[in-house]
GUVEXRO-497758 format. One line per 4 residues: their letters; for each residue x negated, y negated, z negated of C-alpha. Coordinates in steps of 0.001 Angstrom, whole numbers. Each point is the difference from the previous one (the first is absolute). Example, Ala and Ser with C-alpha at 12.3 -4.5 7.8 and 13.67 -1.06 7.14 Angstrom:
<nodes>
AS	-12300:4500:-7800 | -1370:-3440:660;
</nodes>
This chain:
<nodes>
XXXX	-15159:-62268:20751 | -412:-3340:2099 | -1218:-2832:-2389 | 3476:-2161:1984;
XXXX	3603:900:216 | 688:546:3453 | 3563:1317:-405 | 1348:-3609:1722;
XXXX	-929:984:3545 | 1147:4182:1326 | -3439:1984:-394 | 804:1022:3361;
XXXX	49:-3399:1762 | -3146:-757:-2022 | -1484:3434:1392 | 233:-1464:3843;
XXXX	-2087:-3184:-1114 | -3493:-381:-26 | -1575:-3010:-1726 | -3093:-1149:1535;
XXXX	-2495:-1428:-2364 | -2188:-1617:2481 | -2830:-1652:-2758 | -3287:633:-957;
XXXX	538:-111:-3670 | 1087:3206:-2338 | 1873:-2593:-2312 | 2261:-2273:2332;
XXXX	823:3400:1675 | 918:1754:-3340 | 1970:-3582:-690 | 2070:-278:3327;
XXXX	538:3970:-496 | 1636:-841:-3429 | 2046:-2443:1058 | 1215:1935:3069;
XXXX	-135:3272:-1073 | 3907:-12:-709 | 801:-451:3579 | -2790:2070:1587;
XXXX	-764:3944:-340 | -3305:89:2199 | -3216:-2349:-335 | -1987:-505:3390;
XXXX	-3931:-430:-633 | -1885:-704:2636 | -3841:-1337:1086 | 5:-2756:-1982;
XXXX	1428:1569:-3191 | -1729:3048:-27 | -3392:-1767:512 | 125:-2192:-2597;
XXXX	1364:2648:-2466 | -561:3576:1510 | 1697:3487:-1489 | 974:-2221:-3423;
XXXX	2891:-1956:1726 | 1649:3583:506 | 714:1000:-3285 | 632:-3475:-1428;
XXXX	2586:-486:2835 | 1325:3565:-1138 | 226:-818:-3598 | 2483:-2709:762;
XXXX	2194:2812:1936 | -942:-675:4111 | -685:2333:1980 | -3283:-1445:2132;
XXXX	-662:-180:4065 | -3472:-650:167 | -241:-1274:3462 | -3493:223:881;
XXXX	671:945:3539 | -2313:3068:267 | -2300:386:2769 | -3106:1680:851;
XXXX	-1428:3285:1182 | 2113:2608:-1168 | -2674:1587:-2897 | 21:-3920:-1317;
XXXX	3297:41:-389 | 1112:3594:-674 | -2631:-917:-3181 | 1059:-3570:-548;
XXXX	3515:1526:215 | -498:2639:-2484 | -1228:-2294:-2678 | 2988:-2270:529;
XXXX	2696:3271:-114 | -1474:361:-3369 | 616:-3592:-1704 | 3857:450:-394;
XXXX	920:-2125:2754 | 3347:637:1690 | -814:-1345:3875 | -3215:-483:1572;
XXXX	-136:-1353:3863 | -2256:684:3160 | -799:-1311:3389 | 1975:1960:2696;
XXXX	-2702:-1397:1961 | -2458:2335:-1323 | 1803:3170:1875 | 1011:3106:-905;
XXXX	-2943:1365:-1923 | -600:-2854:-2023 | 3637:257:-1031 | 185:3473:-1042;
XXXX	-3115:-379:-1489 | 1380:-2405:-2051 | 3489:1588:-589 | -2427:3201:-1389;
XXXX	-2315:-1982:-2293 | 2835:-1805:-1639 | 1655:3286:-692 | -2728:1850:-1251;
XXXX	-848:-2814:-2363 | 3609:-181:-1035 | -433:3324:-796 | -3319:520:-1901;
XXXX	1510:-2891:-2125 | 3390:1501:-891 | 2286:-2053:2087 | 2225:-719:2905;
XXXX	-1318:-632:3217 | 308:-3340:659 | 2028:-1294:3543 | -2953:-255:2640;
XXXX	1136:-2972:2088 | -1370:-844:3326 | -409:-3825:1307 | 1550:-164:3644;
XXXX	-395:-3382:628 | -607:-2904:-2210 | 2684:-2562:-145 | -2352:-2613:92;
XXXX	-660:1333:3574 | 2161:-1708:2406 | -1970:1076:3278 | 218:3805:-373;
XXXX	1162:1878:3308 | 3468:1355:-389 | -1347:3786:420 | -2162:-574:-3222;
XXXX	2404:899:-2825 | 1653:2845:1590 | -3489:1830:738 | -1003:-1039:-3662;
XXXX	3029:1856:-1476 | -415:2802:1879 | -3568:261:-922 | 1259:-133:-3820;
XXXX	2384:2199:330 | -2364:2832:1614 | -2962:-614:-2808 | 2995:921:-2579;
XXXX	438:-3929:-1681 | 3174:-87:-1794 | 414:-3646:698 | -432:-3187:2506;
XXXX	-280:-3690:-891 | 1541:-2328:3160 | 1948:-2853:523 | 3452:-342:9;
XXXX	433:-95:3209 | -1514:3193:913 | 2127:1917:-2356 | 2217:1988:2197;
XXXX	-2612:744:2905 | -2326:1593:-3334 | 3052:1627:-1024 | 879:1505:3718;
XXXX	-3567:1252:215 | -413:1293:-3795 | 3326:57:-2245 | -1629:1837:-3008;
XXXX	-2615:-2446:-479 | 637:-2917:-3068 | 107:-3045:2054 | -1463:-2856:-2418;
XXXX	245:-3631:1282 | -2001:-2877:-1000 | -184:-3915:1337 | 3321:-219:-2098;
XXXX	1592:-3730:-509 | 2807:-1334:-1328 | 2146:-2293:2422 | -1300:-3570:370;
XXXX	-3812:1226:-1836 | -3026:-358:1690 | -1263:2529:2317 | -3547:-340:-1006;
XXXX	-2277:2009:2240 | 2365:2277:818 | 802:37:4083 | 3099:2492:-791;
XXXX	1259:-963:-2951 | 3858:1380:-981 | 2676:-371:-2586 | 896:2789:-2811;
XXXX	3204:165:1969 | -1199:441:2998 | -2486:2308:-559 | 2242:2637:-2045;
XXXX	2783:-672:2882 | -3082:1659:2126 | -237:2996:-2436 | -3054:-1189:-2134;
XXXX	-889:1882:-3114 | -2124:-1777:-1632 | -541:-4162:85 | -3148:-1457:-1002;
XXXX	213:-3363:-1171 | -2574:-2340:-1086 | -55:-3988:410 | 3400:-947:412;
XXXX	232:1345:-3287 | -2803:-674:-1353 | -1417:-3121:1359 | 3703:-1235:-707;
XXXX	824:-3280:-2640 | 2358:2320:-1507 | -1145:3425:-78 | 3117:1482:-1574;
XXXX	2195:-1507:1751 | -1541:1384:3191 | -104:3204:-1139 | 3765:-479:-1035;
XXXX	591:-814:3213 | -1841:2745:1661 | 1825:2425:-1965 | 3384:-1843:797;
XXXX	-917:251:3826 | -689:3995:-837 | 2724:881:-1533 | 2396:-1842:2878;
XXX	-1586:2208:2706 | 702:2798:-2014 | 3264:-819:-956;
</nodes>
């Protein structure tokens, strides 16, 4: 059972949002996860995160009832990763992501090792998700994304992370692929680094799956009261 009640927010609005935990310290991560955990079902680890804590931030994050993304945006030769992949598939972790950009191989390597260590472990396969273009990337040719998605789709990746915008060409191309979104802000935030930033709204209007959300949550004066709001904006598209 989840150390917090979470029965205030629908477990399945709290299913399509992905906290990002964007530190480099086990603790305030473990502290901002308590105190959001209630409106959030997923926990996004990335770089930073998993640096500074490594496989431990997994389980800990589980304990309190997340599911994790560990975004650490795979990409290599295809034996580095099909291994890299494989050790990953075997930590419990419920999404792991990849650079389209590395091609086909790469990506099925990837998609393999993540299933075989899901498997020699005793669990589900985790989503393999494949980075089309980063929505930090505002100069990206307009064919990019649409090659990217077919490329995931052919190496057998269950899933796509792109911006809002680009949800209904990725679903044209590749309907059975989860389409996860990040650069999410709430109206009137700051858009940070992000060149393609979009509202909850607007990015489940587009047929989003899964939001990831990190600063204008997290970086806010009022963190609950974002998150309030982030579910309030949810549940209206929904409605």
């Amino acid at each position: 059972m989840s150390e917090i009640e979470t029965a205030t927010v629908p477990a399945e609005v709290r299913s399509r949002l992905a906290l990002a935990l964007d530190v480099d310290d086990l603790v305030l991560a473990l502290r901002l996860g308590r105190q959001l955990r209630p409106y959030f079902g997923v926990a996004k680890v990335g770089l930073e995160l998993y640096s500074a804590a490594g496989p431990e931030v997994i389980g800990s994050l589980a304990e309190l009832g997340f599911e994790v993304f560990l975004d650490l945006k795979l990409h290599d030769i295809p034996t580095t990763v099909n291994k890299a992949a494989r050790v990953l598939g075997a930590l419990g972790v419920s999404y792991v992501t990849m650079h389209a950009h590395g091609g086909v191989p790469m990506l099925a390597a990837g998609v393999e090792g993540l299933r075989e260590g899901a498997a020699s472990a005793g669990l589900p396969e985790p989503w393999s998700i494949a980075i089309t273009v980063l929505t930090s990337d505002a100069d990206a040719p307009p064919h990019i994304m649409p090659k990217r998605v077919l490329l995931a789709a052919e190496a057998g990746c269950t899933g796509i992370v792109c911006a809002a915008a680009d949800l209904k060409e990725a679903y044209e191309y590749a309907p059975r692929l989860k389409r996860v979104v990040p650069g999410i802000r709430l109206a009137g935030t700051d858009a940070h680094d992000q060149a393609r930033p979009a509202t909850p709204s607007e990015a489940f209007a587009g047929g989003a799956d899964l939001l990831v959300v990190g600063r204008t949550v997290t970086a806010a004066e009022d963190r609950v009261k974002a998150a309030e709001q982030l579910v309030g904006e949810v549940l209206g598209a929904a409605s």
